[in-house]
N, C-alpha and C positions, 0 to 999 in steps of 0.2 A: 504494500500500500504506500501511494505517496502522499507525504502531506506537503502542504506549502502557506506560510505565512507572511503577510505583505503588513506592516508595523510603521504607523507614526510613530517617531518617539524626539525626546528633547534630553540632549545631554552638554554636560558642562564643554568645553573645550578641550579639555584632558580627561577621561582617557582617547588617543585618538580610534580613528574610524577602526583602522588597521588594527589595533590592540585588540578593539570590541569585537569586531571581527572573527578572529583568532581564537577570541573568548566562547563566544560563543558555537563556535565550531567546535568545539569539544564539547560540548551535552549530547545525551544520550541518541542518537538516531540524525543526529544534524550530518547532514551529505554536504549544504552548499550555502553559505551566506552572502550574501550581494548589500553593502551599503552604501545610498546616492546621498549626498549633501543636498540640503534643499535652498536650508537659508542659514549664512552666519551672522549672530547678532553679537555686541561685544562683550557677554559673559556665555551665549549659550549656542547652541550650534541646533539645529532644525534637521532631523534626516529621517529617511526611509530604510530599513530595513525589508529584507526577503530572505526568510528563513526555509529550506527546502531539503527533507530526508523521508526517514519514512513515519509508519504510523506512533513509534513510540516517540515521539519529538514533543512535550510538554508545555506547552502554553504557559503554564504555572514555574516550572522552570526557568523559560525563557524569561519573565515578567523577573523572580528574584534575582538572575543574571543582572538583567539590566539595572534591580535596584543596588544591587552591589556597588554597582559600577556609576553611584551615582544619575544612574538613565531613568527618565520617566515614559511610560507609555503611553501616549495620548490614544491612539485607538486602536483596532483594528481593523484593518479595511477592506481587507480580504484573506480569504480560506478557501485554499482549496484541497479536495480529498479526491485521489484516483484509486480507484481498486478495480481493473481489469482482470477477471478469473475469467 
């Protein structure tokens, strides 16, 4: 099964995209993460995340990630789930 998640989120300026990136490529089921910069403002940084592996890939994980990491999630904007049998 694949999953895929498409994430507003807002984070500080450090830690960079690349770090957060990296980061979260290591939770459980993460195959592939994509982050676009959207808007930089001068304490905080505006981006997109797209989270993409299979069905064990945690929402709820990914959310404590980001709080770690100082990241807040503004939504989510899209889901999508493939299971071709």
């Amino acid at each position: 099964m694949k999953v895929e998640y498409h994430l507003d989120v807002l984070k500080p300026h450090q830690p960079s995209i690349d770090s957060l990136a990296r980061t979260l490529e290591k939770l459980d089921g993460v195959k592939m993460v994509e982050i676009r910069v959207e808007e930089i403002d001068q304490k905080t940084t505006s981006i997109t995340i797209i989270i993409a592996g299979t069905g064990s890939i945690s929402i709820d994980e990914i959310t404590e990630t980001l709080e770690v990491n100082n990241c807040a999630l503004h939504s989510v904007d899209r889901v999508l789930v493939e299971n071709w049998k």
